[in-house]
N, C-alpha and C positions, 0 to 999 in steps of 0.2 A: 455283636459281642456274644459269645456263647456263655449260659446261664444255667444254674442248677435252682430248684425250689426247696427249700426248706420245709417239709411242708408241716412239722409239727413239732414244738418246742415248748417246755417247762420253764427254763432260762429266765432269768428278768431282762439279759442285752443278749445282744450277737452280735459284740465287738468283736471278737475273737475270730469268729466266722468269717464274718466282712470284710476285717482287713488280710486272712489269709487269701479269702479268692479274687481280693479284689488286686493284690499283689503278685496273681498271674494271672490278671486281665478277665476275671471271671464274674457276672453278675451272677446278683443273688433274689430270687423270687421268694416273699414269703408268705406262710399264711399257715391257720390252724385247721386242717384236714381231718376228718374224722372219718369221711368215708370213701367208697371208692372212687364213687362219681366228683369227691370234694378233691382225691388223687389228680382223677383224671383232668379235671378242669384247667386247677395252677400246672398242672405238670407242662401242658402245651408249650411246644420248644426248649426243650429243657433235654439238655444230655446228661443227668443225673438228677439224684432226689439223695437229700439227706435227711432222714427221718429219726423220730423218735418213737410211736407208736401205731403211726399212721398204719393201714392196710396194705400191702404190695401182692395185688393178687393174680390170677390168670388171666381175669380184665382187665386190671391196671394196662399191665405189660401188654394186653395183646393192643389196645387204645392207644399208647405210644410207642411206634414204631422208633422214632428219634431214643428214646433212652438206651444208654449204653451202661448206666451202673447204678443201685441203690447202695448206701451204706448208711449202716444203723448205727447209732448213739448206743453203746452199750456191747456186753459181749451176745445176749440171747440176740435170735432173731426170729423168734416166735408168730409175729405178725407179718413174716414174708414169707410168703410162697416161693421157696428156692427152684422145685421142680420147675415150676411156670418159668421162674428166671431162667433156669438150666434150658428148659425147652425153645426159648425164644432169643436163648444170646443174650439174656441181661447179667451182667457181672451182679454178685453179693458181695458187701466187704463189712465188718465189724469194726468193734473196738476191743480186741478178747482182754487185755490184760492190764486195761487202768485199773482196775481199785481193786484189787485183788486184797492188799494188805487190808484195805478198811472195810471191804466184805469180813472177811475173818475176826477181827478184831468187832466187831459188829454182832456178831453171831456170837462168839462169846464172851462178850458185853451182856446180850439175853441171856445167855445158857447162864452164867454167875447168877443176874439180878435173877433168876427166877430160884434158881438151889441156894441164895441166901434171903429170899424172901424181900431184895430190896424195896420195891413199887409197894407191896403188901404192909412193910412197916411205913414208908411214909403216909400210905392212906391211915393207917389205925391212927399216927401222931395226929396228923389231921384231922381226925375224927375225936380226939380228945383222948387219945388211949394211948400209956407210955411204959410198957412190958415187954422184954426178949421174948416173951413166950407167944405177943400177942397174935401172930399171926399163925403160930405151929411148931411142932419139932423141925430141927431142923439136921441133914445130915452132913457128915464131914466132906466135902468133895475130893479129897483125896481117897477118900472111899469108894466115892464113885466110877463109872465106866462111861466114857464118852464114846459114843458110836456115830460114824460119821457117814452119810449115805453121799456115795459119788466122790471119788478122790482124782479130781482135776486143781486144776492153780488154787482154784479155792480151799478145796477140799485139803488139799497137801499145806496149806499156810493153817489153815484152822487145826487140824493137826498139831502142826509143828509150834504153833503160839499156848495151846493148852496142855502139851505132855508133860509139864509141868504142873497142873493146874489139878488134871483128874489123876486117879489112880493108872487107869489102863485106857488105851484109846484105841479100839476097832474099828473097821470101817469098812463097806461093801461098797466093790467097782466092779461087775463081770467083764467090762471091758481092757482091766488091765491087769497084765501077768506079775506074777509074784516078785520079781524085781523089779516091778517098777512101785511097789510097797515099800516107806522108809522104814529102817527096821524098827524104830519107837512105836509101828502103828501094824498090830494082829490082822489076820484076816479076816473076817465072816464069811462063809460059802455062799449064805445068801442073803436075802434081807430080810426072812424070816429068824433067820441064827441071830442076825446083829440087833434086830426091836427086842427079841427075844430075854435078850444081856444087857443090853443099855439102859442106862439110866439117866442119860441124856441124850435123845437124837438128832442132829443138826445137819439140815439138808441139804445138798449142793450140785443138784443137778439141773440140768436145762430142761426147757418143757419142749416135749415132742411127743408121738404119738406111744411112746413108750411107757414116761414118765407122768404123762396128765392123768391126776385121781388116783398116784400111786401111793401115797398114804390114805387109804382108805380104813373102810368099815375092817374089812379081813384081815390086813397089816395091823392096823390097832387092836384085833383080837388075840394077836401074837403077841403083842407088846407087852414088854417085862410091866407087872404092875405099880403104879406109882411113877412113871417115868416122868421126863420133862420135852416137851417136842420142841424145838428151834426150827423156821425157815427163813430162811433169807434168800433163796434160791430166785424161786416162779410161785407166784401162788396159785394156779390150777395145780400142782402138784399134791395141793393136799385138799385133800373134801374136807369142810369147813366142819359140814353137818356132821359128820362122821367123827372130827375134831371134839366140837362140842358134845356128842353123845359119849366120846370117852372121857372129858372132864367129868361128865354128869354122875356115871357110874365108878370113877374114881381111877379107869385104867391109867387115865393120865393127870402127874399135879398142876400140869403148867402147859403152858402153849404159850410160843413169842411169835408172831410174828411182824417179818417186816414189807411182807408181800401176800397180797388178797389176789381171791379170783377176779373181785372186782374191784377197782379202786379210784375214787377214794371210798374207803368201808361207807356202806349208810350209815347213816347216823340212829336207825334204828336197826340198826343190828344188834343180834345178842351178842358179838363180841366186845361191842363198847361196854367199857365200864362192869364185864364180868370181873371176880374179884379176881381169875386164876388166868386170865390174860395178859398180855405185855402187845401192844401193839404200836409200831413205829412206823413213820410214812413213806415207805418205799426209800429209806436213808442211808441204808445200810453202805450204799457202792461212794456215798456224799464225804469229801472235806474236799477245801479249796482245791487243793494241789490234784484232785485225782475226777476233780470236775474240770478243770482245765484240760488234762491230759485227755480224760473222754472225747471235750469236742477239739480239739488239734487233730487227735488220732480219726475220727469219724469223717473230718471234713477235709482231712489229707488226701485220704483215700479217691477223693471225685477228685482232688487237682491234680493227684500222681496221675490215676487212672487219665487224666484229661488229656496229660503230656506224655506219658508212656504207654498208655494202653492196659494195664494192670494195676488195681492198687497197692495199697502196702499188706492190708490182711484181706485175706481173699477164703470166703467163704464158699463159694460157689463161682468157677470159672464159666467167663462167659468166651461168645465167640464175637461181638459188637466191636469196633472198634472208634476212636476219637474222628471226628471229622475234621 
């Protein structure tokens, strides 16, 4: 019977899993992989890998000749080597477009709780202290300017759920032309002009060799003072240290995030429990309906690919085909 491995899951079940491949004659290998060698092992016999974080590397692929396609849990595919895939005839496929509305709505869920001080007054009630004032001034968000970095599905939903919300909503893409800008949303030339202006900045882009450490030391020295940083994106995207040393010095009032460089945060990290943090558990992309959808869409893709030869979202075309 031809079998794909699993080889790394968050999930409490993989009902959902089981019974799609099991309903076109497909076993299912599982196991929790952490590294290459942990790859390579379960992979053996296996014409796909459905992963969630696992490694997909130059090794990986070059040590199974039999796999014809990985597809990730998720829209990023940060932890595969697509090159390696491209070079050896491994298909990539994703999930680009389940959660896009609860990405969004997630992100500015933070961006609010931080410009109305939510988290801050519940710690002071809790702490025995019961004042509008007691956390700080606070400012009118209609006032404010939301700047949005990356205007992809995310980027354009978080947008279009806040133009409402702020006064004005910029946001820097160099990779898209000016019509492909809704007219509710200015441009910034660059992302020095949009940290420059913002007074909220909420990040949406993927992590590549472009994007990793791009909110950094230099970026936050541009940065309008008193801002608020949102990510919900990739957390190599933003230097942590570089984070915290603009809280320190005031450039920034706030930082949410919902994705670490590493995670789960340590537990003795300065971001627990700083007061001007917001941190959530990688949740952002989470409600029932758009976790269902992620694994239908992720584990489609090896059964389309199985019976067609192509999956449904194809990140990287391969040349492998189903035996």
């Amino acid at each position: 019977m031809p079998r794909i491995l699993l080889s790394d899951y968050d999930f409490h079940d993989l009902a959902l899993e089981e019974a799609l491949f099991a309903s076109q004659g497909i076993d299912v290998v599982k196991a929790q992989c952490r590294t290459e060698d942990d790859v390579i092992r379960a992979a053996q016999g296996c014409f796909g890998i459905l992963l969630q974080y696992a490694p997909i590397t130059d090794k990986v692929v070059r040590a199974l000749p039999q796999l014809g396609i990985v597809s990730r849990y998720g829209a990023g595919f940060d932890t595969i080597d697509t090159a390696a895939c491209e070079r050896h005839g491994v298909w990539v496929a994703n999930s680009p477009d389940y959660g896009v509305g609860e990405v969004a709505t997630h992100a500015l869920a933070l961006a609010l709780a931080l410009v109305r001080n939510v988290v801050a007054y519940n710690r002071d009630i809790t702490a025995g202290e019961w004042h509008y004032l007691s956390s700080g001034p606070l400012k009118r968000a209609s006032d404010l300017t939301l700047g949005i970095v990356g205007l992809g599905r995310i980027g354009k939903r978080m947008a279009h759920v806040s133009r409402n919300v702020f006064g004005r909503v910029v946001a820097c893409d160099p990779y898209l032309i000016d019509g492909d800008f809704p007219a509710y949303v200015q441009r910034a030339p660059t992302l020095a002009a949009l940290v420059g202006q913002a007074d909220v900045i909420s990040l949406h882009v993927p992590l590549n060799a472009e994007t990793r450490g791009l909110i950094g030391a230099d970026v936050l020295a541009a940065t309008k003072r008193g801002a608020f940083l949102v990510n919900t994106a990739r957390g190599a995207v933003v230097d942590v240290d570089a984070a915290l040393a603009a809280l320190a010095d005031g450039t920034l009032a706030g930082l949410a995030l919902d994705v670490l460089p590493t995670e789960p945060v340590p537990r003795d990290s300065p971001l627990v429990g700083h007061p001007r943090v917001i941190l959530t558990p990688h949740a952002a992309f989470f409600s029932l309906d758009a976790e269902r959808e992620l694994r239908r869409k992720a584990a489609q893709n090896l059964a389309t690919w199985h019976k067609t030869g192509r999956p449904e979202y194809v990140v990287t075309a391969g040349t492998r085909k189903p035996m």
